[in-house]
mmCIF file of the N, C-alpha and C atoms, coordinates in Angstrom:
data_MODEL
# 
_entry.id   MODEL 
# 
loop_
_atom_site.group_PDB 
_atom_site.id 
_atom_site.type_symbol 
_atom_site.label_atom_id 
_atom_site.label_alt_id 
_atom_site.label_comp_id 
_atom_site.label_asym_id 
_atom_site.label_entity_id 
_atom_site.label_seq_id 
_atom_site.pdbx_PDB_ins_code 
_atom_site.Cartn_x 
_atom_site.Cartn_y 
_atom_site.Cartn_z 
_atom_site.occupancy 
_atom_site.B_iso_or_equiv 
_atom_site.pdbx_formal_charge 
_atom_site.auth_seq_id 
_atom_site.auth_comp_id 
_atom_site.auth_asym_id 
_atom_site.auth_atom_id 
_atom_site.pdbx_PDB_model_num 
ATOM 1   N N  . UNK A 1 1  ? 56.577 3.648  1.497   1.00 0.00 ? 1  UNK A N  1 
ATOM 2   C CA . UNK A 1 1  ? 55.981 3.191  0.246   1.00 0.00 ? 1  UNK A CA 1 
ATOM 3   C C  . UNK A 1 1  ? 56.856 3.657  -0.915  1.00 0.00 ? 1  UNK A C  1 
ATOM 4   N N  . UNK A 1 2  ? 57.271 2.565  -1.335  1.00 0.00 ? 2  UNK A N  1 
ATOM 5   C CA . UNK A 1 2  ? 58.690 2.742  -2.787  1.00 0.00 ? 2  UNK A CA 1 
ATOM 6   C C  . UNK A 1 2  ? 57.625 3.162  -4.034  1.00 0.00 ? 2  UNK A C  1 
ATOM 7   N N  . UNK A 1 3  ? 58.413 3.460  -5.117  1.00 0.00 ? 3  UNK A N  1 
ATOM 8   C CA . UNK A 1 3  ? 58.126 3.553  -6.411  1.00 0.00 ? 3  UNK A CA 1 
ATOM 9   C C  . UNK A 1 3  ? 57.982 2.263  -7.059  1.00 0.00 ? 3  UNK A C  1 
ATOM 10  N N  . UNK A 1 4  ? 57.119 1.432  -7.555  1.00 0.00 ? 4  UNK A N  1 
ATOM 11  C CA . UNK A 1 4  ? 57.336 0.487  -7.973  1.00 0.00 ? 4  UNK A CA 1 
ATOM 12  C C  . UNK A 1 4  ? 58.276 0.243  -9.583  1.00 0.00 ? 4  UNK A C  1 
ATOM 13  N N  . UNK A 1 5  ? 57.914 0.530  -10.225 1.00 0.00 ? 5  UNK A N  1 
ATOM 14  C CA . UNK A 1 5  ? 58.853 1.111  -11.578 1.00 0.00 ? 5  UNK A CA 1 
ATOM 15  C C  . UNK A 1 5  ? 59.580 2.176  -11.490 1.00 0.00 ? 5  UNK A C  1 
ATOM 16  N N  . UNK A 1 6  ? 61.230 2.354  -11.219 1.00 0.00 ? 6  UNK A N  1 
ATOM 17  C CA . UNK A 1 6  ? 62.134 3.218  -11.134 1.00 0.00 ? 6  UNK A CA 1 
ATOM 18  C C  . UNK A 1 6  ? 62.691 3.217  -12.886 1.00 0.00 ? 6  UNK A C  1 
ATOM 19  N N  . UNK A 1 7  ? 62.790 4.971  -12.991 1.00 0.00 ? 7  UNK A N  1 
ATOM 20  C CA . UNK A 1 7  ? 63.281 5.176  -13.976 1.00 0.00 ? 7  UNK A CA 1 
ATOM 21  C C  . UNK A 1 7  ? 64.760 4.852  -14.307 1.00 0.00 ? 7  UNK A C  1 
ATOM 22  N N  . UNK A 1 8  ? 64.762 4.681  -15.857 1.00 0.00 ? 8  UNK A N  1 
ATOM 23  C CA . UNK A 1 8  ? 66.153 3.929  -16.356 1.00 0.00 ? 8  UNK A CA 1 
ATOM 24  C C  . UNK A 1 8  ? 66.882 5.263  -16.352 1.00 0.00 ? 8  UNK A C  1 
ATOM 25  N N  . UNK A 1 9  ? 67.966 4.979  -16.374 1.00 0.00 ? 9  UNK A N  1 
ATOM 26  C CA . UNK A 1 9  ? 69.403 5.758  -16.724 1.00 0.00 ? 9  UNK A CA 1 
ATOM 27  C C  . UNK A 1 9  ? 68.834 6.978  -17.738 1.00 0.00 ? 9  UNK A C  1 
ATOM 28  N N  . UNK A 1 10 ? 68.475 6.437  -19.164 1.00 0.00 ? 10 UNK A N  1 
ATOM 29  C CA . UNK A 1 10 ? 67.935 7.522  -19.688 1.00 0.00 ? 10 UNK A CA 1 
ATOM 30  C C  . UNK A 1 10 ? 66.367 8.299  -19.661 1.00 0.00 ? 10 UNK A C  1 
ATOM 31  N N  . UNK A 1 11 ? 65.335 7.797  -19.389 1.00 0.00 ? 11 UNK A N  1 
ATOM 32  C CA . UNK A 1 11 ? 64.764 8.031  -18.302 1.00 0.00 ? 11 UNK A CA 1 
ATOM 33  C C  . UNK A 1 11 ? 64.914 9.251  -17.660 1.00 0.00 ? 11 UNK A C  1 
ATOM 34  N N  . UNK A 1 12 ? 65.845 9.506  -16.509 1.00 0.00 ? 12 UNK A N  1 
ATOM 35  C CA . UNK A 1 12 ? 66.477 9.885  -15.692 1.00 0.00 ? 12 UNK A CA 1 
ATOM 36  C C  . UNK A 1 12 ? 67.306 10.912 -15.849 1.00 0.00 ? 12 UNK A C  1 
ATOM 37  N N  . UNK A 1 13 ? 67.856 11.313 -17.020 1.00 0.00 ? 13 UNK A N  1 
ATOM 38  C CA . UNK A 1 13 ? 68.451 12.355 -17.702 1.00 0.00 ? 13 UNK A CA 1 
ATOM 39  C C  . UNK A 1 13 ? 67.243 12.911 -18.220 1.00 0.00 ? 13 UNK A C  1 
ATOM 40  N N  . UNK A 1 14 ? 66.276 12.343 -19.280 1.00 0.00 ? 14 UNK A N  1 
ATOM 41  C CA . UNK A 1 14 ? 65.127 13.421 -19.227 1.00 0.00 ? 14 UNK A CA 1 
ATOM 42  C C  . UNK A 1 14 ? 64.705 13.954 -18.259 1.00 0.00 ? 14 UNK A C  1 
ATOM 43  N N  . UNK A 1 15 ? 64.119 13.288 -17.267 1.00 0.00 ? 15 UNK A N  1 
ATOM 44  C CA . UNK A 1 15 ? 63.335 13.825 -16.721 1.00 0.00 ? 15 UNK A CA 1 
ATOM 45  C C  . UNK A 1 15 ? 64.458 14.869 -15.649 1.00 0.00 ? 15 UNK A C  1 
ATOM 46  N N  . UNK A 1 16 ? 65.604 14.926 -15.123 1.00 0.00 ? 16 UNK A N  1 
ATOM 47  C CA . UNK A 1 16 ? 66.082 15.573 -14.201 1.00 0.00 ? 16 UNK A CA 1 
ATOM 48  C C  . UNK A 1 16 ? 66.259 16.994 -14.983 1.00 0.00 ? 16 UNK A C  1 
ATOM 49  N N  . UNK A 1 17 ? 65.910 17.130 -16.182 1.00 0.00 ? 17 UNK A N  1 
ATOM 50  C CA . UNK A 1 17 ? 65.883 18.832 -16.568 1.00 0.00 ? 17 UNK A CA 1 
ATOM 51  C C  . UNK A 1 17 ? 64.414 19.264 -16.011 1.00 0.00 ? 17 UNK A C  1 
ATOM 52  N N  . UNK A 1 18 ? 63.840 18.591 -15.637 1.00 0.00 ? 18 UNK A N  1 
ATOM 53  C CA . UNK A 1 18 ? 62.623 19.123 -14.844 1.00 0.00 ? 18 UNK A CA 1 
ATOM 54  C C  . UNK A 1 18 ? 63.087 20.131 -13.478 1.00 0.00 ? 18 UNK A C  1 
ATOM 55  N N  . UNK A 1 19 ? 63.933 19.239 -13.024 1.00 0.00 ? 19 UNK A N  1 
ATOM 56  C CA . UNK A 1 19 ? 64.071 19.129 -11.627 1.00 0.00 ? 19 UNK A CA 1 
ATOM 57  C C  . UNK A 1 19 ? 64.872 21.345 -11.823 1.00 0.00 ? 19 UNK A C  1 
ATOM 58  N N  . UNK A 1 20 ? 65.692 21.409 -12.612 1.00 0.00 ? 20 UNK A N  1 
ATOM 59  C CA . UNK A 1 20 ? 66.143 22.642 -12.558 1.00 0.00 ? 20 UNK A CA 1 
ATOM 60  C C  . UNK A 1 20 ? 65.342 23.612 -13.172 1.00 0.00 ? 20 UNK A C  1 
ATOM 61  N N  . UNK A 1 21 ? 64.441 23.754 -13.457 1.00 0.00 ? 21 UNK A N  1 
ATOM 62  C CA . UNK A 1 21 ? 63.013 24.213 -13.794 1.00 0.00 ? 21 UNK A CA 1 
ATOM 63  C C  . UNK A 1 21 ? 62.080 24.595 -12.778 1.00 0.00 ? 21 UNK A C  1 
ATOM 64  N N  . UNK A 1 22 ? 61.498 25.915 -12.188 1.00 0.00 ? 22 UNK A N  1 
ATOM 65  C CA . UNK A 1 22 ? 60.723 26.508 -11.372 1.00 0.00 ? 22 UNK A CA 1 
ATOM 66  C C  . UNK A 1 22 ? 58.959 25.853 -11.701 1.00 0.00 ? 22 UNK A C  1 
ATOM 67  N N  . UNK A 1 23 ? 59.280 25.387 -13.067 1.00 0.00 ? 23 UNK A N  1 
ATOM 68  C CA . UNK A 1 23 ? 57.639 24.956 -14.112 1.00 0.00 ? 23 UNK A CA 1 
ATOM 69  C C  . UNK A 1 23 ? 57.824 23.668 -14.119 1.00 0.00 ? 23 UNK A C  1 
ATOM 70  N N  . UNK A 1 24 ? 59.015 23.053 -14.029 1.00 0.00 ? 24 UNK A N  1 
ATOM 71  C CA . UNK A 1 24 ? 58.857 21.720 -14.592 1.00 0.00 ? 24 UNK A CA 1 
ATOM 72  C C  . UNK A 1 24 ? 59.045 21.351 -15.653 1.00 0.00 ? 24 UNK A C  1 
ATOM 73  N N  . UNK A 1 25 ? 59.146 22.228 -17.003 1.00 0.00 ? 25 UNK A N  1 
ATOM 74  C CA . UNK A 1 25 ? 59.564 22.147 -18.215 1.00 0.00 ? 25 UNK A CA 1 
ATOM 75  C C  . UNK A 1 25 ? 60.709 20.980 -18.140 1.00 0.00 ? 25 UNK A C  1 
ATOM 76  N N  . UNK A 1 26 ? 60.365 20.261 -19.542 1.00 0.00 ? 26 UNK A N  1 
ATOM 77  C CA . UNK A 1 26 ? 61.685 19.099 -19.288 1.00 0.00 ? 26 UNK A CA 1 
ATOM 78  C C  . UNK A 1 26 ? 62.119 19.270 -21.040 1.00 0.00 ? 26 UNK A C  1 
ATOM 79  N N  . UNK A 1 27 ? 62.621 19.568 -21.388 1.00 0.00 ? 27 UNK A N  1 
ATOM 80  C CA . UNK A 1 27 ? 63.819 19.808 -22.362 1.00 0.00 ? 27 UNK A CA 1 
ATOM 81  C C  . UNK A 1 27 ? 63.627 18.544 -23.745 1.00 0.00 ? 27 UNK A C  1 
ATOM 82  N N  . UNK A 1 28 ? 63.872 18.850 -24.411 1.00 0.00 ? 28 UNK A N  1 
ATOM 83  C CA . UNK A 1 28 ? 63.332 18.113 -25.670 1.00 0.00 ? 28 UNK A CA 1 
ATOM 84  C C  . UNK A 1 28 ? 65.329 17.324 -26.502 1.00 0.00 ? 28 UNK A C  1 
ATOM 85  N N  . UNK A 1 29 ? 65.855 18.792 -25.663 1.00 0.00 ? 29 UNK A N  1 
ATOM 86  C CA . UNK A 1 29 ? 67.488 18.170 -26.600 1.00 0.00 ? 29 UNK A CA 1 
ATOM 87  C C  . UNK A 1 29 ? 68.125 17.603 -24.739 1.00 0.00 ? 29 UNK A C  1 
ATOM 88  N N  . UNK A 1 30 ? 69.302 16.855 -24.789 1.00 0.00 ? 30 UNK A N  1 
ATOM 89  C CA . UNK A 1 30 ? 70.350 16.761 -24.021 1.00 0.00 ? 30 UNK A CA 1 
ATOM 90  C C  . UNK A 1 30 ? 70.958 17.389 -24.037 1.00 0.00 ? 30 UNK A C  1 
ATOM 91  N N  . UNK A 1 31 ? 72.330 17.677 -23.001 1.00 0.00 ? 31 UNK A N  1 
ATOM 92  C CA . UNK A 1 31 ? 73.341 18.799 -23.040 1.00 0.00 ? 31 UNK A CA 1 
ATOM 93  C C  . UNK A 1 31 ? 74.264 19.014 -24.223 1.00 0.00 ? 31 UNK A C  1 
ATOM 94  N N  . UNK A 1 32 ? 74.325 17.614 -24.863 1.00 0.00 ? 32 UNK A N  1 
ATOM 95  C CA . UNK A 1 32 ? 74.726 17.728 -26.047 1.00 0.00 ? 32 UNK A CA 1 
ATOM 96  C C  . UNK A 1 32 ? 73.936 18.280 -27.193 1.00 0.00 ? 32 UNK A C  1 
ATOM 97  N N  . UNK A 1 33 ? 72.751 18.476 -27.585 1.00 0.00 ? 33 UNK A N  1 
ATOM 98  C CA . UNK A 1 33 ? 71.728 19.245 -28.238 1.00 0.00 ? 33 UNK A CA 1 
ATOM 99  C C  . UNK A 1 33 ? 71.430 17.971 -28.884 1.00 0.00 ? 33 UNK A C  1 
ATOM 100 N N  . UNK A 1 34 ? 71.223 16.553 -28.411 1.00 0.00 ? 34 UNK A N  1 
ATOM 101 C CA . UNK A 1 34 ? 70.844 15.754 -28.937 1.00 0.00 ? 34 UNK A CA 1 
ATOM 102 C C  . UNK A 1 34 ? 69.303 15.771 -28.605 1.00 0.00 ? 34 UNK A C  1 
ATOM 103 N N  . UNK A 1 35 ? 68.204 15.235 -29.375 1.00 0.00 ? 35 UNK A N  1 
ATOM 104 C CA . UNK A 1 35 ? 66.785 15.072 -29.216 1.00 0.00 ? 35 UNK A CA 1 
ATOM 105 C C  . UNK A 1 35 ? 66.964 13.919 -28.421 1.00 0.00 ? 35 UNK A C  1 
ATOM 106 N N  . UNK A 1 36 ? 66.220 13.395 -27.331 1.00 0.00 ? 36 UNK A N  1 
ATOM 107 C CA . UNK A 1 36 ? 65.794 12.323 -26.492 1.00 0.00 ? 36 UNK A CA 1 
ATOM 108 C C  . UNK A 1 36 ? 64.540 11.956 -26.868 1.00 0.00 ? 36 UNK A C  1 
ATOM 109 N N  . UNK A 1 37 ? 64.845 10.407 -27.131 1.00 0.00 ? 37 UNK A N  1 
ATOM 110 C CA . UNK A 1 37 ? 63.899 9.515  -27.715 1.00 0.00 ? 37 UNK A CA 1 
ATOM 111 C C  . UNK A 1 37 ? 63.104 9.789  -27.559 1.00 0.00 ? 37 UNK A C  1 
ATOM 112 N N  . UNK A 1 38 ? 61.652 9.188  -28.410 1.00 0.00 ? 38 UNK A N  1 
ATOM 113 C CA . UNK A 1 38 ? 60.686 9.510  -28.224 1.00 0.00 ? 38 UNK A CA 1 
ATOM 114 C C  . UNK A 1 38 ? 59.815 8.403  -27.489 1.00 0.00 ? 38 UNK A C  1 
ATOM 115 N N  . UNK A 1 39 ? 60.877 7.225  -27.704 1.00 0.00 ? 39 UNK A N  1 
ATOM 116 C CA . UNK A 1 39 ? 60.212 6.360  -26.938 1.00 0.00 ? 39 UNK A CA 1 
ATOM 117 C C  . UNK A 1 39 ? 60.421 6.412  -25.136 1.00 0.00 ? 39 UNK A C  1 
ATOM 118 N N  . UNK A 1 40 ? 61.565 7.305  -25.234 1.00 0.00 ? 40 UNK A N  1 
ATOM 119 C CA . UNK A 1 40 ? 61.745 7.856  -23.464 1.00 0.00 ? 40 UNK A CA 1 
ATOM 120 C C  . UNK A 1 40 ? 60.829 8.425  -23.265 1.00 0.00 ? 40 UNK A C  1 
ATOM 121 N N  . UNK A 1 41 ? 60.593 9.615  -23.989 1.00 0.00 ? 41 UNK A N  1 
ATOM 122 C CA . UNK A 1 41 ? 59.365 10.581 -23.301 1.00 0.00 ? 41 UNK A CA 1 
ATOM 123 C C  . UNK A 1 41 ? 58.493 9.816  -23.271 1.00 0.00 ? 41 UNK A C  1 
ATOM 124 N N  . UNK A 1 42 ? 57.967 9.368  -24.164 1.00 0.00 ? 42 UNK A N  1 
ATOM 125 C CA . UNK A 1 42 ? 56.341 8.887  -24.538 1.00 0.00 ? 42 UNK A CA 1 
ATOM 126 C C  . UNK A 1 42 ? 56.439 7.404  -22.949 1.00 0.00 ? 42 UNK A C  1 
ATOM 127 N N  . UNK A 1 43 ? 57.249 6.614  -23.047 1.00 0.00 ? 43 UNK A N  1 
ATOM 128 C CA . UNK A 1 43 ? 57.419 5.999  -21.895 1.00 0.00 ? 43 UNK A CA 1 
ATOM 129 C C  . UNK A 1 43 ? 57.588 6.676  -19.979 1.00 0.00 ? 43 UNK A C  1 
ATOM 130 N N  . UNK A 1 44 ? 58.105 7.725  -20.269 1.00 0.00 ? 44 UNK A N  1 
ATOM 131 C CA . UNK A 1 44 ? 58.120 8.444  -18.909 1.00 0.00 ? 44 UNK A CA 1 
ATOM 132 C C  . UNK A 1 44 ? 56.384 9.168  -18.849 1.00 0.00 ? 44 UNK A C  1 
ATOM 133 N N  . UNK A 1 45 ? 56.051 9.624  -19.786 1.00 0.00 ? 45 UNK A N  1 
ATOM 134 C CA . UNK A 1 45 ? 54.341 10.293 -20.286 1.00 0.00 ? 45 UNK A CA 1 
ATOM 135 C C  . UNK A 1 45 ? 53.414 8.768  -19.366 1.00 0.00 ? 45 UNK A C  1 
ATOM 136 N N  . UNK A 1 46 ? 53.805 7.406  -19.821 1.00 0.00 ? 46 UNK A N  1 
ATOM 137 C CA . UNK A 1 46 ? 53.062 6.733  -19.696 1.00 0.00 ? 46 UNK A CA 1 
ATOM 138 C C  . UNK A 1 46 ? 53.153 5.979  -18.404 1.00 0.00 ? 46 UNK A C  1 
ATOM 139 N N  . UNK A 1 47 ? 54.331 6.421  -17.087 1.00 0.00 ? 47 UNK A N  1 
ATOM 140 C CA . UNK A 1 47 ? 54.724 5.992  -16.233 1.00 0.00 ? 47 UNK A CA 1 
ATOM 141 C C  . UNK A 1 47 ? 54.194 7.259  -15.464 1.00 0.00 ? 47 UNK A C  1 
ATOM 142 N N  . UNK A 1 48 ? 53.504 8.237  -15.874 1.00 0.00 ? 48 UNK A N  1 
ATOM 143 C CA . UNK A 1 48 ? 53.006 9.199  -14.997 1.00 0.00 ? 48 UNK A CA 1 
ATOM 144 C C  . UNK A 1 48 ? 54.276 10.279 -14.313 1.00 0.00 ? 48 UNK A C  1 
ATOM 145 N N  . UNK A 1 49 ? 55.430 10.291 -14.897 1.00 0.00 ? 49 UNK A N  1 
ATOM 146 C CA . UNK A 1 49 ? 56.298 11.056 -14.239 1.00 0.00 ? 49 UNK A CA 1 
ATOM 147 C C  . UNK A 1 49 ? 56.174 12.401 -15.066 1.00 0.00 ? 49 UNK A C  1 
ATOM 148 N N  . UNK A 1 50 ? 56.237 12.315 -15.972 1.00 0.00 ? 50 UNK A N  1 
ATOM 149 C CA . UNK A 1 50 ? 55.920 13.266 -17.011 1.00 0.00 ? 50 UNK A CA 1 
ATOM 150 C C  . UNK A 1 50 ? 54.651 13.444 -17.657 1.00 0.00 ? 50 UNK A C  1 
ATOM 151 N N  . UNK A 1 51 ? 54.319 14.785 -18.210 1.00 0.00 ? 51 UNK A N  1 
ATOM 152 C CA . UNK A 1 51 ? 52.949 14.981 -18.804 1.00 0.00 ? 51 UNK A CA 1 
ATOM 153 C C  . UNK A 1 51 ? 52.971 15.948 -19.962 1.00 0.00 ? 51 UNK A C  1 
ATOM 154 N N  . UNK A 1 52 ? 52.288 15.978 -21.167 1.00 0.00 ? 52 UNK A N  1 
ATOM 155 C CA . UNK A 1 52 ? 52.089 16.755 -22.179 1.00 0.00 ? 52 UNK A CA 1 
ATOM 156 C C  . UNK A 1 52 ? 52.226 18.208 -21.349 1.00 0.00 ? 52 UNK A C  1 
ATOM 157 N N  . UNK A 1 53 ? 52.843 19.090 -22.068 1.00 0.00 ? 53 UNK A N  1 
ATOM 158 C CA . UNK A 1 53 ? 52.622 20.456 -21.379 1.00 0.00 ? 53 UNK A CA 1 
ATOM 159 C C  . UNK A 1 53 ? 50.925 20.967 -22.367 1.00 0.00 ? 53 UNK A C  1 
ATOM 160 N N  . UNK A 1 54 ? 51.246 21.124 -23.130 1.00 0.00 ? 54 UNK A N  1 
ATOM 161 C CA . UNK A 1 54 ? 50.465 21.688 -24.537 1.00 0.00 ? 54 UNK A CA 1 
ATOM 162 C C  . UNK A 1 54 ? 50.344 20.687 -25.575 1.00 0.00 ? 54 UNK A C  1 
ATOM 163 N N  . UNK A 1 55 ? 49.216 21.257 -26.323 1.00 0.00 ? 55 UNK A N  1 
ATOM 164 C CA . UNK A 1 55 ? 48.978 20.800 -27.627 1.00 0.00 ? 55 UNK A CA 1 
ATOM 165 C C  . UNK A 1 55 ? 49.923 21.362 -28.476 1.00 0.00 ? 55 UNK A C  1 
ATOM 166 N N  . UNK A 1 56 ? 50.465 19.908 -29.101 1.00 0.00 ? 56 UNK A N  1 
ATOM 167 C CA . UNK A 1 56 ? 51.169 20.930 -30.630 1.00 0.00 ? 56 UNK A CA 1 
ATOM 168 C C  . UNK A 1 56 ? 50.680 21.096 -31.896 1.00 0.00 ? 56 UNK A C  1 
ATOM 169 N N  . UNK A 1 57 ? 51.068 21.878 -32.462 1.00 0.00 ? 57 UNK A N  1 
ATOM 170 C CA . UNK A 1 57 ? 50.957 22.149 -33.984 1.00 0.00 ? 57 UNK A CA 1 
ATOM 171 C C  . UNK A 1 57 ? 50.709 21.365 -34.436 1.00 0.00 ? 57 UNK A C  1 
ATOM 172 N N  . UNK A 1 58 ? 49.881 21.105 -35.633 1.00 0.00 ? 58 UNK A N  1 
ATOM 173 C CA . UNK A 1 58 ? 49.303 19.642 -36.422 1.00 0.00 ? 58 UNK A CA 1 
ATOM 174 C C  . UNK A 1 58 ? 50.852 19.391 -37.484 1.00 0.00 ? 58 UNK A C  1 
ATOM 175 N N  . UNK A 1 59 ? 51.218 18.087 -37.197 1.00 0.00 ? 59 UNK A N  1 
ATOM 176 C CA . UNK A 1 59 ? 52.778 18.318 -37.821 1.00 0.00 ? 59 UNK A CA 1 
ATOM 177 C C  . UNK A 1 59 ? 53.580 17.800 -36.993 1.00 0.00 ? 59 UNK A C  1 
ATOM 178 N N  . UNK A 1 60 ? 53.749 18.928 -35.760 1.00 0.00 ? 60 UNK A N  1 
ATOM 179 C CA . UNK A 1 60 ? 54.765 18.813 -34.965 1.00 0.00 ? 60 UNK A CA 1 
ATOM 180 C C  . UNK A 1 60 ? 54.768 17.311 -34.389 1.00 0.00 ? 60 UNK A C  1 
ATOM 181 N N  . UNK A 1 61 ? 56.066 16.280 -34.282 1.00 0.00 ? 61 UNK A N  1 
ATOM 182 C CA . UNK A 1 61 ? 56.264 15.167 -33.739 1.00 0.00 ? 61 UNK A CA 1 
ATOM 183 C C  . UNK A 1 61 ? 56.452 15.477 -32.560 1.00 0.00 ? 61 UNK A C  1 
ATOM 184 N N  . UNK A 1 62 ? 57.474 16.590 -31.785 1.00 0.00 ? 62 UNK A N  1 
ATOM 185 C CA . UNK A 1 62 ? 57.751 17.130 -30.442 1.00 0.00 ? 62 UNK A CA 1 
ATOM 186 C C  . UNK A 1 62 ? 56.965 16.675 -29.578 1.00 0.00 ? 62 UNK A C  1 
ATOM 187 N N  . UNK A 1 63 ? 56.962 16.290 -28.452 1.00 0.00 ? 63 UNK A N  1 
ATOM 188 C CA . UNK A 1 63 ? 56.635 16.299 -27.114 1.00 0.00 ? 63 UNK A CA 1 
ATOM 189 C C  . UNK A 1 63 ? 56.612 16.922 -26.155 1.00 0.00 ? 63 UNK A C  1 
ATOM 190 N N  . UNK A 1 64 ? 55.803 18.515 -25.795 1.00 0.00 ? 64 UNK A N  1 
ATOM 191 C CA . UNK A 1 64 ? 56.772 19.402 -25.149 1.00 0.00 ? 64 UNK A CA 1 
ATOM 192 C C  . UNK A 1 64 ? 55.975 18.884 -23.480 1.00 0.00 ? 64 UNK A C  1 
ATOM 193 N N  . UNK A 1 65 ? 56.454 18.607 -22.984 1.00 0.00 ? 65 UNK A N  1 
ATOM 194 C CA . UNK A 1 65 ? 56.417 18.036 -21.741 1.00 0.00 ? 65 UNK A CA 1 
ATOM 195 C C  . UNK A 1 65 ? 56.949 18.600 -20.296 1.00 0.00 ? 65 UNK A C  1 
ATOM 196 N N  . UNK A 1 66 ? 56.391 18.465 -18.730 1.00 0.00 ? 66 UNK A N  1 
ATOM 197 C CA . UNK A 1 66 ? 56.510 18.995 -17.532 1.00 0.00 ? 66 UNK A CA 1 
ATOM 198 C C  . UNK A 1 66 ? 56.751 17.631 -16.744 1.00 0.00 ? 66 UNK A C  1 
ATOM 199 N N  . UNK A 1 67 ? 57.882 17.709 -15.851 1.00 0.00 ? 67 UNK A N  1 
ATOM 200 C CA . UNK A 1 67 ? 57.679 16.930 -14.501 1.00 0.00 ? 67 UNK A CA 1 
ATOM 201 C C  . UNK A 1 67 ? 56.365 16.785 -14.033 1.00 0.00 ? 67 UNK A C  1 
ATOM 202 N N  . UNK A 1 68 ? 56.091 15.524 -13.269 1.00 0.00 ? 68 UNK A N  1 
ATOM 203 C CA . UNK A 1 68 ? 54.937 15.272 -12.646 1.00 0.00 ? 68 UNK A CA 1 
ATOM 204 C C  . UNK A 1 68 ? 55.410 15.394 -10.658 1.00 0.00 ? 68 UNK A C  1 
ATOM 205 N N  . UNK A 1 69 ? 54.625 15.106 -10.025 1.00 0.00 ? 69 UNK A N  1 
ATOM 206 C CA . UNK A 1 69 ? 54.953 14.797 -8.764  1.00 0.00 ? 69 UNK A CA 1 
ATOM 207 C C  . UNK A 1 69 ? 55.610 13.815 -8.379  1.00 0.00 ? 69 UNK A C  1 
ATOM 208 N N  . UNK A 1 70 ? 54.999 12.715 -9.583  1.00 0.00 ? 70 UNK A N  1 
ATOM 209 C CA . UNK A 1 70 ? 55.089 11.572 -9.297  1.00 0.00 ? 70 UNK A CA 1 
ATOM 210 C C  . UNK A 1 70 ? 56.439 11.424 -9.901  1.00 0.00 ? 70 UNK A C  1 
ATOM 211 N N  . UNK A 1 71 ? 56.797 12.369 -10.892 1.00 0.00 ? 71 UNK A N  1 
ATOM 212 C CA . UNK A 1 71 ? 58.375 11.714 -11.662 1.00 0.00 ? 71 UNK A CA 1 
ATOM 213 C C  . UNK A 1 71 ? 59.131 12.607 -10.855 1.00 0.00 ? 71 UNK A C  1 
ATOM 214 N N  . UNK A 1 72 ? 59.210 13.574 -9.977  1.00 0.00 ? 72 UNK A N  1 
ATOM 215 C CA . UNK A 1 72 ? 60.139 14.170 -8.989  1.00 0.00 ? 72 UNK A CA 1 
ATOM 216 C C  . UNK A 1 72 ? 60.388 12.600 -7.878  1.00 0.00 ? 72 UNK A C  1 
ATOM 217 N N  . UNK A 1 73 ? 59.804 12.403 -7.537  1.00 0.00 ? 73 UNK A N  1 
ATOM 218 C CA . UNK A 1 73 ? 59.517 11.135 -6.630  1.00 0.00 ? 73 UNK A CA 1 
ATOM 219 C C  . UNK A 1 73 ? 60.258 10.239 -7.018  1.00 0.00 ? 73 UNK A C  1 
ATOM 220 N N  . UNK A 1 74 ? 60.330 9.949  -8.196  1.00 0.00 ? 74 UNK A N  1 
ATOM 221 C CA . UNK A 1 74 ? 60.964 8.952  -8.670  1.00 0.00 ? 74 UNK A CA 1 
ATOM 222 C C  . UNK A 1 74 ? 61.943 8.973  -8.894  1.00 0.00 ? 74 UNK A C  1 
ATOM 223 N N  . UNK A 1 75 ? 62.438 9.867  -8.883  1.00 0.00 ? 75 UNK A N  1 
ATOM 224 C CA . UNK A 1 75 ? 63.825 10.660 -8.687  1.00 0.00 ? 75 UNK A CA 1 
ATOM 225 C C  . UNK A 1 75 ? 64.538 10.727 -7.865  1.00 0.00 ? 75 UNK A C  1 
ATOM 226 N N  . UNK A 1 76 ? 64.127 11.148 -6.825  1.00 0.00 ? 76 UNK A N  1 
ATOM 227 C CA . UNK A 1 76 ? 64.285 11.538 -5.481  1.00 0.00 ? 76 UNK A CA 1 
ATOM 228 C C  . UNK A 1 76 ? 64.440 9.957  -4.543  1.00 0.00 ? 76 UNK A C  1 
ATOM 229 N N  . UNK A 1 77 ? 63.852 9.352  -4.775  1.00 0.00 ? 77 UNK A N  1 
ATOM 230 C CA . UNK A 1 77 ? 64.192 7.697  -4.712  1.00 0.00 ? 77 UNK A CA 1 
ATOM 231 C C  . UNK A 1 77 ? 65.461 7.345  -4.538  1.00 0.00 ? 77 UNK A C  1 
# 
């Protein structure tokens, strides 16, 4: 049984800072200290691979976000 929606290229760079993470924490900059879209996260959030870690600060735009099972999987694909 496949993944039916496989993550894109970028996608796929978010979410694989999960993967080196004991928590799952997934990283808000790239290796370059660039921020990753918000329409990536919020799209990986809504594909179930990823999940809100916490509530933020009233303000904060951030997304601080964890691998799911389901976005290791999708990965791992």
């Amino acid at each position: 049984m496949g993944i039916k929606n496989k993550p894109s290229l970028a996608q796929k760079k978010f979410l694989s800072y999960g993967l080196k993470k004991p928590d799952g924490k997934l990283s808000m900059f790239d290796r370059h200290g660039q921020e990753f879209s918000r329409d990536t996260v919020k799209s990986c959030i809504d594909h179930g691979w990823a999940k809100k870690r916490y509530r933020q600060p009233i303000g904060s735009s951030w997304l601080v976000c964890e691998l799911t099972k389901t976005g290791r999987d999708a990965l791992n694909e």
